[in-house]
mmCIF file of the N, C-alpha and C atoms, coordinates in Angstrom:
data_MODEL
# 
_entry.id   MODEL 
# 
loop_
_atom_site.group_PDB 
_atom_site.id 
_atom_site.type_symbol 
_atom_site.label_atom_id 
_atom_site.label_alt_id 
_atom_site.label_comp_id 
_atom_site.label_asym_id 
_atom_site.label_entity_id 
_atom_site.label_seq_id 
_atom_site.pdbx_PDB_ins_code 
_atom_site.Cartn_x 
_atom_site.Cartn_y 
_atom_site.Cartn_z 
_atom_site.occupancy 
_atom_site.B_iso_or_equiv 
_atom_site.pdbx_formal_charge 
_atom_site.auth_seq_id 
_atom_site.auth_comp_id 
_atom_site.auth_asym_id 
_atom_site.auth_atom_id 
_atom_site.pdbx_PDB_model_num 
ATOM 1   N N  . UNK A 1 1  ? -6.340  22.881  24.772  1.00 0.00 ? 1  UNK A N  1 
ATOM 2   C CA . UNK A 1 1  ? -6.879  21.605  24.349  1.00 0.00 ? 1  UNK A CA 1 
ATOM 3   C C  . UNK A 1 1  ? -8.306  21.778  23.847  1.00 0.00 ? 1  UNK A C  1 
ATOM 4   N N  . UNK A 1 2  ? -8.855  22.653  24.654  1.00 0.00 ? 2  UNK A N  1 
ATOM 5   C CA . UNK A 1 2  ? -10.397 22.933  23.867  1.00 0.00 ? 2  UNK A CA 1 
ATOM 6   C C  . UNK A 1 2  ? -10.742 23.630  22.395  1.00 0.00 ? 2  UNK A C  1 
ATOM 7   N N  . UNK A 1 3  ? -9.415  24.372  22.550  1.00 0.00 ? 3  UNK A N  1 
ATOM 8   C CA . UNK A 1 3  ? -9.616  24.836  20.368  1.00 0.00 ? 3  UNK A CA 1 
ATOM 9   C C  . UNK A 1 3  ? -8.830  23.658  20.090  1.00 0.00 ? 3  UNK A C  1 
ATOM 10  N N  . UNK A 1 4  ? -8.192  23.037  20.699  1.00 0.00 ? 4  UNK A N  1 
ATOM 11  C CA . UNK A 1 4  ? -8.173  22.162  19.331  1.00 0.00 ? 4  UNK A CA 1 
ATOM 12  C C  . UNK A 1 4  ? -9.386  20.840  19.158  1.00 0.00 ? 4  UNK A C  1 
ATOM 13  N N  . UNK A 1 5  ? -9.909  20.826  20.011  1.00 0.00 ? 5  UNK A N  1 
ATOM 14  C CA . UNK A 1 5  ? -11.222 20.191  19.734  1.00 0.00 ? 5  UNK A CA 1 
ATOM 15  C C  . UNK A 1 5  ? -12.289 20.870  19.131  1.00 0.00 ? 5  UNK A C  1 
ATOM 16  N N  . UNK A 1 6  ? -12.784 22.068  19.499  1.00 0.00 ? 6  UNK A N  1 
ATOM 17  C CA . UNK A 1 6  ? -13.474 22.424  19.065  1.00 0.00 ? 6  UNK A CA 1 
ATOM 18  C C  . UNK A 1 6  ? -13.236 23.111  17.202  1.00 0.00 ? 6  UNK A C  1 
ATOM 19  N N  . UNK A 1 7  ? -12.132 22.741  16.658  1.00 0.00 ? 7  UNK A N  1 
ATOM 20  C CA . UNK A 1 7  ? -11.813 23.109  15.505  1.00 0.00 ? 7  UNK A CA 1 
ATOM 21  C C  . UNK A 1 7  ? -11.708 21.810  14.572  1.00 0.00 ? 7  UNK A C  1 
ATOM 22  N N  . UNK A 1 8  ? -12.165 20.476  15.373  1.00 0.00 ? 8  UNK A N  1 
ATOM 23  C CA . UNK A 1 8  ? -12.219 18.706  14.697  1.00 0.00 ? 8  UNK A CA 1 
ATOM 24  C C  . UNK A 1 8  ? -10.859 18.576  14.562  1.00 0.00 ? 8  UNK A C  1 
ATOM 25  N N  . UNK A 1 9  ? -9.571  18.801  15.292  1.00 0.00 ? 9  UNK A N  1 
ATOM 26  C CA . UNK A 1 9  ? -8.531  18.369  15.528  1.00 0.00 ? 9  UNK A CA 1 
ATOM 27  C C  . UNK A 1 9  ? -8.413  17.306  16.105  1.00 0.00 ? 9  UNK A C  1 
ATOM 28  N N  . UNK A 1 10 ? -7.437  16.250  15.924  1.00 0.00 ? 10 UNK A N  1 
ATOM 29  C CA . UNK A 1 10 ? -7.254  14.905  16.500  1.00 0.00 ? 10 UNK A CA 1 
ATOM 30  C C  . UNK A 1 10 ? -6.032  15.447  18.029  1.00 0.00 ? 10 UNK A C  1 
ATOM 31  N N  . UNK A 1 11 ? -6.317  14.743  18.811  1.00 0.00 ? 11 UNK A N  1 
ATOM 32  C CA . UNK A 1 11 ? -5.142  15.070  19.775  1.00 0.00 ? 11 UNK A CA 1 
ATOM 33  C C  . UNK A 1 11 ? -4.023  14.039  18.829  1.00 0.00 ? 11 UNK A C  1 
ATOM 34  N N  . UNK A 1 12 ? -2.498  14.285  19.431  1.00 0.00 ? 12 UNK A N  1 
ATOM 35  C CA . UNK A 1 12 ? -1.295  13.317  18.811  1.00 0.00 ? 12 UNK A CA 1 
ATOM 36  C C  . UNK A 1 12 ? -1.647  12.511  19.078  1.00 0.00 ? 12 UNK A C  1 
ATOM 37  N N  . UNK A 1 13 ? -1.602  11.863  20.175  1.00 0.00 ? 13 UNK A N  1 
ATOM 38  C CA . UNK A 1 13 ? -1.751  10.479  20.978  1.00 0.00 ? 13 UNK A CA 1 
ATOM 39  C C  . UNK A 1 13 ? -2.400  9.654   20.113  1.00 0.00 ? 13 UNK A C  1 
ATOM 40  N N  . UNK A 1 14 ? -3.927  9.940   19.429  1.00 0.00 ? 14 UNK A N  1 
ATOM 41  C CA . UNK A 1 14 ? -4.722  9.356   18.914  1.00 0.00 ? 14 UNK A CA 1 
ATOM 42  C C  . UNK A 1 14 ? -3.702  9.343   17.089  1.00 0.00 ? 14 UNK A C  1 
ATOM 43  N N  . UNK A 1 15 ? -3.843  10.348  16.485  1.00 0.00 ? 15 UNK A N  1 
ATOM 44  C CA . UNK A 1 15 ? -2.678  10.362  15.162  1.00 0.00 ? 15 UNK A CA 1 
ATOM 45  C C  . UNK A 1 15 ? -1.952  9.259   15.611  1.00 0.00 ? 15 UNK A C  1 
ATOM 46  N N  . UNK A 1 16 ? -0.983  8.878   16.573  1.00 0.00 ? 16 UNK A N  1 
ATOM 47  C CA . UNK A 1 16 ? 0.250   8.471   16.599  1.00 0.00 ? 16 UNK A CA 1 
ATOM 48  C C  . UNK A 1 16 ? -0.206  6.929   16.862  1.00 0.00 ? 16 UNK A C  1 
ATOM 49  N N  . UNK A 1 17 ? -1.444  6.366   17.752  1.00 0.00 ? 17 UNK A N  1 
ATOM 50  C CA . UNK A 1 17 ? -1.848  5.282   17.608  1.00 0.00 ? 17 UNK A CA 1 
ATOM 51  C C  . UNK A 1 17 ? -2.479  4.605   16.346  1.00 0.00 ? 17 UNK A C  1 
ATOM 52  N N  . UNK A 1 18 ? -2.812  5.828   15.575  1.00 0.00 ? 18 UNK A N  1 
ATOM 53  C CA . UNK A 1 18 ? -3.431  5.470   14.318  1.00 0.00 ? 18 UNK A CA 1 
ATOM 54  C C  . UNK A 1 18 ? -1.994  4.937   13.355  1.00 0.00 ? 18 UNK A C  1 
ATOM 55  N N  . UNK A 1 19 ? -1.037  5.766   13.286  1.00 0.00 ? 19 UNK A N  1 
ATOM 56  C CA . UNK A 1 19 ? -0.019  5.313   12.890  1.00 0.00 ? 19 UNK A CA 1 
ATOM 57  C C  . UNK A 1 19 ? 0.684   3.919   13.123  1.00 0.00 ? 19 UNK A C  1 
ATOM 58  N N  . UNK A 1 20 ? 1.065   3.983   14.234  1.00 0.00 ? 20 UNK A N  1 
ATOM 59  C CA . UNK A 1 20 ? 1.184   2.600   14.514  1.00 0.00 ? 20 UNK A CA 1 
ATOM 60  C C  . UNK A 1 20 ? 0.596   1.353   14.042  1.00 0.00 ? 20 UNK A C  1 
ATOM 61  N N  . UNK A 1 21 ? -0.777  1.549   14.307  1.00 0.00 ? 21 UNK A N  1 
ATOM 62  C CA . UNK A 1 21 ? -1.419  0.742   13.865  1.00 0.00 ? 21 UNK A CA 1 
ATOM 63  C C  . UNK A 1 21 ? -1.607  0.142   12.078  1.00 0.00 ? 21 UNK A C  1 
ATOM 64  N N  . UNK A 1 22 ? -1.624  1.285   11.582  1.00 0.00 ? 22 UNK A N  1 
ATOM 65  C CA . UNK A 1 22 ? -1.073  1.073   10.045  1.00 0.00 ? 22 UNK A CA 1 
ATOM 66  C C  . UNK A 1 22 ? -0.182  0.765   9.628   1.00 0.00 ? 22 UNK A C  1 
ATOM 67  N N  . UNK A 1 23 ? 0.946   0.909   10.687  1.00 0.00 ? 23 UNK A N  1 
ATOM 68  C CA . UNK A 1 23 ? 2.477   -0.102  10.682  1.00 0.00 ? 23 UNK A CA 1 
ATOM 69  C C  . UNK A 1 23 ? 2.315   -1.017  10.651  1.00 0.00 ? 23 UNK A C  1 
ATOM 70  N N  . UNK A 1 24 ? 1.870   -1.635  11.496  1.00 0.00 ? 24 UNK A N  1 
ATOM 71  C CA . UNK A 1 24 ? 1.685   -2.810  12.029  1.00 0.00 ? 24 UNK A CA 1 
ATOM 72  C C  . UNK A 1 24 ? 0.977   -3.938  10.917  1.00 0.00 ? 24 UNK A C  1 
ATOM 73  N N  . UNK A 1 25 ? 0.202   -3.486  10.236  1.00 0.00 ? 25 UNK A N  1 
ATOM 74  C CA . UNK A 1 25 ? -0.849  -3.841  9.232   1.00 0.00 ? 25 UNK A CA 1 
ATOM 75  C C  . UNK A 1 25 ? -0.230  -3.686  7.925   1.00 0.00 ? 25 UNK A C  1 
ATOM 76  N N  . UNK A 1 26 ? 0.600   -2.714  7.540   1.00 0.00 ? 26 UNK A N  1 
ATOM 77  C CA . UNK A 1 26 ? 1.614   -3.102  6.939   1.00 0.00 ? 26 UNK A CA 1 
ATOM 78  C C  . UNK A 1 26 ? 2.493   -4.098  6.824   1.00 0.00 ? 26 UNK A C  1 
ATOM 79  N N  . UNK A 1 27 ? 3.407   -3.807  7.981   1.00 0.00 ? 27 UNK A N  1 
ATOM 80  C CA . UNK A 1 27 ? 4.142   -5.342  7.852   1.00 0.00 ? 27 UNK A CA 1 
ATOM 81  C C  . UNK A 1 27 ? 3.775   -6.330  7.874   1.00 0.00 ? 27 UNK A C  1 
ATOM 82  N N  . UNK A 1 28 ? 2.427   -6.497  8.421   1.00 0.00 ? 28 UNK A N  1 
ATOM 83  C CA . UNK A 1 28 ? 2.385   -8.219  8.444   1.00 0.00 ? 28 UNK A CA 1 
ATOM 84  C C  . UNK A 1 28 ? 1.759   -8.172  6.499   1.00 0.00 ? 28 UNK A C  1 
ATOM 85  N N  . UNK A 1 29 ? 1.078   -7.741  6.105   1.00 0.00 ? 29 UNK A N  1 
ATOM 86  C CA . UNK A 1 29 ? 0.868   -7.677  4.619   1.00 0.00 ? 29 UNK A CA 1 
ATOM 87  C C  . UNK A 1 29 ? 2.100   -8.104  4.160   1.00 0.00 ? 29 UNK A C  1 
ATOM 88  N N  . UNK A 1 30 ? 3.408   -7.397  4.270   1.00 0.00 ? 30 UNK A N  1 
ATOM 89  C CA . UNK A 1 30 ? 4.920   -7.976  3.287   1.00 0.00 ? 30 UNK A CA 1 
ATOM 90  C C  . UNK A 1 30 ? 4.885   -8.971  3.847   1.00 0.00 ? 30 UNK A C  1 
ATOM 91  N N  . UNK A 1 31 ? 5.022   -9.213  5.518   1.00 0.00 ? 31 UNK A N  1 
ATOM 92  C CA . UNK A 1 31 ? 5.416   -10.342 5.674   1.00 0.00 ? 31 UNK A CA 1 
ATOM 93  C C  . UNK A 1 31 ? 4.857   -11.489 4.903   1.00 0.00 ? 31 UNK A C  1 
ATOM 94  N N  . UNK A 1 32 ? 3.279   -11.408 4.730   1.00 0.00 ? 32 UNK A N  1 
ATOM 95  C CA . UNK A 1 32 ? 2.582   -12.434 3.997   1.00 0.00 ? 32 UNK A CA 1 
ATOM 96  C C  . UNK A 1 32 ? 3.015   -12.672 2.588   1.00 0.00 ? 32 UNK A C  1 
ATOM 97  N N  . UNK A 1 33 ? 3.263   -11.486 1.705   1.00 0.00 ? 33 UNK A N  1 
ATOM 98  C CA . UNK A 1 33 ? 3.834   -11.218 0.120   1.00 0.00 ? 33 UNK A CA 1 
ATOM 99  C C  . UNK A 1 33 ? 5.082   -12.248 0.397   1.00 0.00 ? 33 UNK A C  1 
ATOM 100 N N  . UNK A 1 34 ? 5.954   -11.699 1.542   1.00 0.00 ? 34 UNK A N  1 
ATOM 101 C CA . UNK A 1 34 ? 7.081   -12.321 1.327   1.00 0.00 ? 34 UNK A CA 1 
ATOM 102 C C  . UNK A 1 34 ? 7.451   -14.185 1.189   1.00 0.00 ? 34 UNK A C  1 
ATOM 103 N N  . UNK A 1 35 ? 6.504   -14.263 2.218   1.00 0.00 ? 35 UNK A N  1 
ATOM 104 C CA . UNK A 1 35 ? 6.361   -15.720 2.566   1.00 0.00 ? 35 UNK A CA 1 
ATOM 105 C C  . UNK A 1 35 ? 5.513   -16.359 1.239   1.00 0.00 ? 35 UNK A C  1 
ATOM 106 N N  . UNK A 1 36 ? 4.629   -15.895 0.531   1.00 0.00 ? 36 UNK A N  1 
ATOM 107 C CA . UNK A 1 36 ? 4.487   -16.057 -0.448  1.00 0.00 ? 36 UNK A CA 1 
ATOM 108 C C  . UNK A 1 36 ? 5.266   -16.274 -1.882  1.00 0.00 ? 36 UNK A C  1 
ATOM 109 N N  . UNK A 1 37 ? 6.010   -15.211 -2.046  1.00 0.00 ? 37 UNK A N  1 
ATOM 110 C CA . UNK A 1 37 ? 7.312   -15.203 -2.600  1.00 0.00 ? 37 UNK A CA 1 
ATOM 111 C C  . UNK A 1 37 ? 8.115   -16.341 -2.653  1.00 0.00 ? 37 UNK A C  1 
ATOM 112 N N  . UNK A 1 38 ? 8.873   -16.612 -1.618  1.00 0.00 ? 38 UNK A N  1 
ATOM 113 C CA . UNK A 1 38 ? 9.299   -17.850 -1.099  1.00 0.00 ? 38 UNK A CA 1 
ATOM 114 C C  . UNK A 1 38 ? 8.639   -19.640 -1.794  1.00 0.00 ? 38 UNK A C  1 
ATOM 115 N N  . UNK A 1 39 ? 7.817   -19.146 -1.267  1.00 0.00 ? 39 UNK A N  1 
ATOM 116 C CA . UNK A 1 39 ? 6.815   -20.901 -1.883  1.00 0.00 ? 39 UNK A CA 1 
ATOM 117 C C  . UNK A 1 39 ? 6.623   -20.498 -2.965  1.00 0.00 ? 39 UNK A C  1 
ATOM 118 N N  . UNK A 1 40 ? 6.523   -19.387 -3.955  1.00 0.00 ? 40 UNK A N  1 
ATOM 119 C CA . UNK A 1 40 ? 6.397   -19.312 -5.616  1.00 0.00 ? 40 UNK A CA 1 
ATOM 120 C C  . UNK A 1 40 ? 8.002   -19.655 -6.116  1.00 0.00 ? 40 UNK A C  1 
ATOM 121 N N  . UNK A 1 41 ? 8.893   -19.623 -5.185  1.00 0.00 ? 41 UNK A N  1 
ATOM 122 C CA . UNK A 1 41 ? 10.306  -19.756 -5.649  1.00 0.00 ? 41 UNK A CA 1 
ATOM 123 C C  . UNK A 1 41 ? 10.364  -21.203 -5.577  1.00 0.00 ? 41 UNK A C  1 
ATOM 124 N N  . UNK A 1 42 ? 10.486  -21.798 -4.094  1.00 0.00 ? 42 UNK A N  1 
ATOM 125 C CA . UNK A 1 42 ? 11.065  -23.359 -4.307  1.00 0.00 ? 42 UNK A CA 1 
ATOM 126 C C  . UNK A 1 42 ? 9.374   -24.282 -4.845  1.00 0.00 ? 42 UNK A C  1 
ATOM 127 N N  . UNK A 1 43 ? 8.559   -23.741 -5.582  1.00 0.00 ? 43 UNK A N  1 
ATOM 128 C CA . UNK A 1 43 ? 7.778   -24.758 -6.156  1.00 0.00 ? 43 UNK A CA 1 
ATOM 129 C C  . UNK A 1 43 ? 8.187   -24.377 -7.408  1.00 0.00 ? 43 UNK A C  1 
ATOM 130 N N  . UNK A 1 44 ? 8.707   -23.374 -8.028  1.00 0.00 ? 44 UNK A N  1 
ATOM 131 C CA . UNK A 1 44 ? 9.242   -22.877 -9.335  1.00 0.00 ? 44 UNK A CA 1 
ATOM 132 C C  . UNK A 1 44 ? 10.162  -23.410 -9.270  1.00 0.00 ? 44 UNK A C  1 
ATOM 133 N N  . UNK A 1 45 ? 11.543  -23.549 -8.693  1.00 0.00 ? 45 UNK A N  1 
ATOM 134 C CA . UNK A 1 45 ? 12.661  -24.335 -8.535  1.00 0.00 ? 45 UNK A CA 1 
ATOM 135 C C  . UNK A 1 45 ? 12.496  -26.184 -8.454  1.00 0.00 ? 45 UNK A C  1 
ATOM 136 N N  . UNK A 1 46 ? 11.427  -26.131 -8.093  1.00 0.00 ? 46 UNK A N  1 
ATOM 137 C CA . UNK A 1 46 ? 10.512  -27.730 -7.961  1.00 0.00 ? 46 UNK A CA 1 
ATOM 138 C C  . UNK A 1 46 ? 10.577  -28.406 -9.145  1.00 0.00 ? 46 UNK A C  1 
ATOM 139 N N  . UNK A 1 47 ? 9.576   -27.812 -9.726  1.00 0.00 ? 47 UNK A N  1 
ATOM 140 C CA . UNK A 1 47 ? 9.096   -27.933 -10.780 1.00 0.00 ? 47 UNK A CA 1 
ATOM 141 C C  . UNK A 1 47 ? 10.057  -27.687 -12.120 1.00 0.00 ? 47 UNK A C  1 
ATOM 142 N N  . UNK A 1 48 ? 10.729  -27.194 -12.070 1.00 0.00 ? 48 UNK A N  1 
ATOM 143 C CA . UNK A 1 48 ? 12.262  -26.683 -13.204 1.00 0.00 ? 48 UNK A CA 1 
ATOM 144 C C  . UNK A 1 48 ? 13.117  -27.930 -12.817 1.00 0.00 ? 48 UNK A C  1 
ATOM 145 N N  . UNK A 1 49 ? 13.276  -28.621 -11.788 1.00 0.00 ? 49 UNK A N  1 
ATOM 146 C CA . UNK A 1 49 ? 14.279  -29.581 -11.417 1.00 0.00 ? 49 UNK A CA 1 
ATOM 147 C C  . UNK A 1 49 ? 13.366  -30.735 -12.099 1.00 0.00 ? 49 UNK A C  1 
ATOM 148 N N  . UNK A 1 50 ? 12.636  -31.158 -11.352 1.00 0.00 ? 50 UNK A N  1 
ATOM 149 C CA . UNK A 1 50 ? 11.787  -31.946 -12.467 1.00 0.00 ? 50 UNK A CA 1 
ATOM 150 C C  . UNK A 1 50 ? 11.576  -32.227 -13.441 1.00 0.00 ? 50 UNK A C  1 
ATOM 151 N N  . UNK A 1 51 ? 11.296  -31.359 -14.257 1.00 0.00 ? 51 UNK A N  1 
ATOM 152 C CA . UNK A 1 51 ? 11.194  -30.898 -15.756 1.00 0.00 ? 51 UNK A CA 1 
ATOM 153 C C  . UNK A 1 51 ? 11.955  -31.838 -16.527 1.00 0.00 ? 51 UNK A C  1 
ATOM 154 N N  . UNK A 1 52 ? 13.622  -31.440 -15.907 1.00 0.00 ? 52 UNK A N  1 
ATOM 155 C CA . UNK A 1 52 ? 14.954  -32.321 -16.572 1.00 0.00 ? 52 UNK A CA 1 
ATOM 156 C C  . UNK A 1 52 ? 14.613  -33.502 -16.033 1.00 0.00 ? 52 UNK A C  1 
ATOM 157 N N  . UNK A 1 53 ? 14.629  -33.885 -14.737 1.00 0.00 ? 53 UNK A N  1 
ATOM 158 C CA . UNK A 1 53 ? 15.176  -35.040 -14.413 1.00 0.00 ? 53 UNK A CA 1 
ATOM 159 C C  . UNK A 1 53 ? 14.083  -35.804 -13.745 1.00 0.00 ? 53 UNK A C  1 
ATOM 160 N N  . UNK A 1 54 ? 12.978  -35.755 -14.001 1.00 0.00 ? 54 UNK A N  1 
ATOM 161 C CA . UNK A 1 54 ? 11.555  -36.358 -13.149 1.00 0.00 ? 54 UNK A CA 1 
ATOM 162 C C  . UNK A 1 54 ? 10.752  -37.177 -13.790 1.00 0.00 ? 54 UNK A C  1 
ATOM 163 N N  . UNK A 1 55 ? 9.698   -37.741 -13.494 1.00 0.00 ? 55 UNK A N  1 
ATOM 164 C CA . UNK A 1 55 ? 8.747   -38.597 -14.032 1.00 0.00 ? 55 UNK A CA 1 
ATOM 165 C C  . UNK A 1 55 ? 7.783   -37.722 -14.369 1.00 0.00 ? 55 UNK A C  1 
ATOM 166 N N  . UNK A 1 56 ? 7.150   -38.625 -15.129 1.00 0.00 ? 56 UNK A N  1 
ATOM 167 C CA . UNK A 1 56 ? 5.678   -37.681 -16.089 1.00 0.00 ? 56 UNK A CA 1 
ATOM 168 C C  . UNK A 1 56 ? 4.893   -37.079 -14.194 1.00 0.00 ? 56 UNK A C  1 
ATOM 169 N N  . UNK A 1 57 ? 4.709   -38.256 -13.523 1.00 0.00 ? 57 UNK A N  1 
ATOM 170 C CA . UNK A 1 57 ? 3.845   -38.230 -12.263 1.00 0.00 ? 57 UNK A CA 1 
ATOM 171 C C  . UNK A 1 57 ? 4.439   -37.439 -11.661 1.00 0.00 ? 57 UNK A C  1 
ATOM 172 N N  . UNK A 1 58 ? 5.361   -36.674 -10.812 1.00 0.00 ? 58 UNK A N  1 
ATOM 173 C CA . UNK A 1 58 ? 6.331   -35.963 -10.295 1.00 0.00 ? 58 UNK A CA 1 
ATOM 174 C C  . UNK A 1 58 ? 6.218   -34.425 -10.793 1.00 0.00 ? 58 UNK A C  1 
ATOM 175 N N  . UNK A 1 59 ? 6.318   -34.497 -12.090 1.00 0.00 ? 59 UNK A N  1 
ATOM 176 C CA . UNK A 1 59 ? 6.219   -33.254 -12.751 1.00 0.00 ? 59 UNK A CA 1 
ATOM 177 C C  . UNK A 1 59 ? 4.759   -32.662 -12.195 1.00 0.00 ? 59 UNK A C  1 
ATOM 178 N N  . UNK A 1 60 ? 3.537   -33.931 -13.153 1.00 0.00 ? 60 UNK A N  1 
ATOM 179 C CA . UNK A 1 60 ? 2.249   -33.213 -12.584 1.00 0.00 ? 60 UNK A CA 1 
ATOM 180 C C  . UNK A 1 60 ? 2.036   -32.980 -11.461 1.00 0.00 ? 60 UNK A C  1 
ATOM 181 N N  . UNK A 1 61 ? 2.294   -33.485 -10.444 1.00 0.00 ? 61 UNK A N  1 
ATOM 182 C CA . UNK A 1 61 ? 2.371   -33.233 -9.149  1.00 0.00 ? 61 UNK A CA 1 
ATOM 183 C C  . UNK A 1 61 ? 2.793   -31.474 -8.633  1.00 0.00 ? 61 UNK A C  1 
ATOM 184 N N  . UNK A 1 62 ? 4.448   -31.490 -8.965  1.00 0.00 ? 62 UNK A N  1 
ATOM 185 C CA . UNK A 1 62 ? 4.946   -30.029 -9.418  1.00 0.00 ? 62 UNK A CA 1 
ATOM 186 C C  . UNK A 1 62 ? 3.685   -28.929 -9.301  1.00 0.00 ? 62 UNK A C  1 
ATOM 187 N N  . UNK A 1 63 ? 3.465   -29.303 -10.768 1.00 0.00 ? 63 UNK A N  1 
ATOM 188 C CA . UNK A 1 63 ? 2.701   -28.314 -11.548 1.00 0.00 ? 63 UNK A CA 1 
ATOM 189 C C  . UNK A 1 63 ? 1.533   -27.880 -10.979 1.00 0.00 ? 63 UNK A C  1 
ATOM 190 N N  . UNK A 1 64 ? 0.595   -29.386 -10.130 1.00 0.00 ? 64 UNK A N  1 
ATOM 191 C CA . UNK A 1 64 ? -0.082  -28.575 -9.612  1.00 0.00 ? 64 UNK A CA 1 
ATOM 192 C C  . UNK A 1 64 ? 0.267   -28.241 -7.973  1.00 0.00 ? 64 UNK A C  1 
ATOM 193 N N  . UNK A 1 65 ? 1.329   -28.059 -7.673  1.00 0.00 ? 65 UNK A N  1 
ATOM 194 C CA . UNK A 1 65 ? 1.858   -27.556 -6.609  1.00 0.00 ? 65 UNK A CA 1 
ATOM 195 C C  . UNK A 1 65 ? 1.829   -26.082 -6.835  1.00 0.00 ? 65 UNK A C  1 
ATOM 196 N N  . UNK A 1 66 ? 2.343   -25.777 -7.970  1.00 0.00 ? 66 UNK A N  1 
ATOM 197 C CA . UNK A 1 66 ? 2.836   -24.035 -8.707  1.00 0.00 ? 66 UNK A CA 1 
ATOM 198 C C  . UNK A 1 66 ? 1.090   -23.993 -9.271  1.00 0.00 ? 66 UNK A C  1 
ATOM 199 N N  . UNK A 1 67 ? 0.155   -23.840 -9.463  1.00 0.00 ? 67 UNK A N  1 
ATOM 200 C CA . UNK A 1 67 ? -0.844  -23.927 -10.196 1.00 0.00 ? 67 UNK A CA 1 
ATOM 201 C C  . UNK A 1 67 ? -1.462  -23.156 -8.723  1.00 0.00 ? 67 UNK A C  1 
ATOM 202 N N  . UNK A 1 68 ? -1.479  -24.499 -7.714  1.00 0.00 ? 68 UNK A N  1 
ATOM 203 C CA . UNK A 1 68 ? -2.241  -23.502 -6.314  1.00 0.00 ? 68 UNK A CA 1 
ATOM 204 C C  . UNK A 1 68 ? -1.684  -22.291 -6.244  1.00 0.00 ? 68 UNK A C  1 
ATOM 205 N N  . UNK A 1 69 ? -0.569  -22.224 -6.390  1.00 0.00 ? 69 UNK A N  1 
ATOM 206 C CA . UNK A 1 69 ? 0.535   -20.975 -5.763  1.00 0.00 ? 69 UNK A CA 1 
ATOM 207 C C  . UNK A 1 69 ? 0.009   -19.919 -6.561  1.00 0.00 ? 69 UNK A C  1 
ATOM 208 N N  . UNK A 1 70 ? -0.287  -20.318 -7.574  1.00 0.00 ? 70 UNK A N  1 
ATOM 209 C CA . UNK A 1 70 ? -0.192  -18.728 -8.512  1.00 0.00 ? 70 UNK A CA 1 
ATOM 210 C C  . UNK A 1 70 ? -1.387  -19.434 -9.837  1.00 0.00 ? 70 UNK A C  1 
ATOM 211 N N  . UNK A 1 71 ? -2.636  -18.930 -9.774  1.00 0.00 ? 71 UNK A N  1 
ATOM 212 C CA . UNK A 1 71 ? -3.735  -19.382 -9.907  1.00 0.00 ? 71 UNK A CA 1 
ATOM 213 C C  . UNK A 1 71 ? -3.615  -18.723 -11.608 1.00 0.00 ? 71 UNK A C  1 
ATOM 214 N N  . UNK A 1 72 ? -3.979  -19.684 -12.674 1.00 0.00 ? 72 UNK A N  1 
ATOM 215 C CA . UNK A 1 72 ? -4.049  -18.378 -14.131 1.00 0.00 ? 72 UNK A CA 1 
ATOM 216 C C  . UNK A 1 72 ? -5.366  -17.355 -13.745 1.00 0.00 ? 72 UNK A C  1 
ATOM 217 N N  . UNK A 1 73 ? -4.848  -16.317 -14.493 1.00 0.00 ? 73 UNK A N  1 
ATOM 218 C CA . UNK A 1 73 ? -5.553  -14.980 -14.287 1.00 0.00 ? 73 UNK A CA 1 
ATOM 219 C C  . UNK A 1 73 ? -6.804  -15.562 -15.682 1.00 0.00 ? 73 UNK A C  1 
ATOM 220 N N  . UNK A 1 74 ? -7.899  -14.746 -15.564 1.00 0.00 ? 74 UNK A N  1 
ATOM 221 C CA . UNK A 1 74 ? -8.891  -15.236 -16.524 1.00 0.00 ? 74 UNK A CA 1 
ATOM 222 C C  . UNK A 1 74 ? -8.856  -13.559 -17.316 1.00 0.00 ? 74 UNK A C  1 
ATOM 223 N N  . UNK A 1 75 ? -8.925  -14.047 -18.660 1.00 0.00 ? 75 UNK A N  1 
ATOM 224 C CA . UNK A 1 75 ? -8.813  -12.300 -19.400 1.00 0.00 ? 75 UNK A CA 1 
ATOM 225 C C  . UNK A 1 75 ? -10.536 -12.138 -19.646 1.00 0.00 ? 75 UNK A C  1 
ATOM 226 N N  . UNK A 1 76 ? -10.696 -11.222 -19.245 1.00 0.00 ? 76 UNK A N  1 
ATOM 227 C CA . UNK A 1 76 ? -12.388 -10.760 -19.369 1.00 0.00 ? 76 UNK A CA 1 
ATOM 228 C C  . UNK A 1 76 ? -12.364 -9.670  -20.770 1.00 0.00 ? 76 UNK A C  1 
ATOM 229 N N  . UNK A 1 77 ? -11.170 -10.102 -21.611 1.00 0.00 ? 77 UNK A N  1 
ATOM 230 C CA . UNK A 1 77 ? -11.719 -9.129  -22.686 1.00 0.00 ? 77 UNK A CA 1 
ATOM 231 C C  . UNK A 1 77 ? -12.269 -9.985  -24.030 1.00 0.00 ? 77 UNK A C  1 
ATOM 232 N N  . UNK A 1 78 ? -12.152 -11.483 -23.471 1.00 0.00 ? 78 UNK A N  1 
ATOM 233 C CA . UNK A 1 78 ? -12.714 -12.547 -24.986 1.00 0.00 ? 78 UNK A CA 1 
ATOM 234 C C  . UNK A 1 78 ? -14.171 -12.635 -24.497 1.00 0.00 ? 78 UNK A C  1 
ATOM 235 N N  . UNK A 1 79 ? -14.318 -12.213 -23.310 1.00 0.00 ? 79 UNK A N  1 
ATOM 236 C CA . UNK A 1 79 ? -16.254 -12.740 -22.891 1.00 0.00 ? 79 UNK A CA 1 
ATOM 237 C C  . UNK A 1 79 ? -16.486 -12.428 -22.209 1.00 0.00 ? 79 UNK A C  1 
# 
């Protein structure tokens, strides 16, 4: 145990908690993408149902339902 310290080796234990831990931090990241996902679908599905069969007020509503969800990107190559 002492060469491998004295050579800046990690013991496993510590590797293997580090691992974990980057699991962990992982999944909840998809989980968040995913759940995200989800509310970009039924406000997209919202808003498409609407479209056909909704009021002017209903729609805008929609729209800015999907607008929070998924913000326009700004292009930084006109300015």
């Amino acid at each position: 145990m002492k060469d491998i310290e004295k050579k800046g080796w990690l013991p496993i234990e510590i590797c293997d908690m580090a691992m974990m831990a980057m699991k962990k931090e992982s999944d909840v990241a998809i989980q968040e993408q995913a759940e995200r996902i989800k509310a970009l679908e039924e406000a997209g599905n919202r808003l498409a149902l609407l479209m056909t069969n909704g009021t002017m007020s209903e729609i805008r509503q929609a729209l800015w339902s999907w607008r929070e969800l998924n913000p326009k990107k700004k292009d930084d190559s006109n300015g």
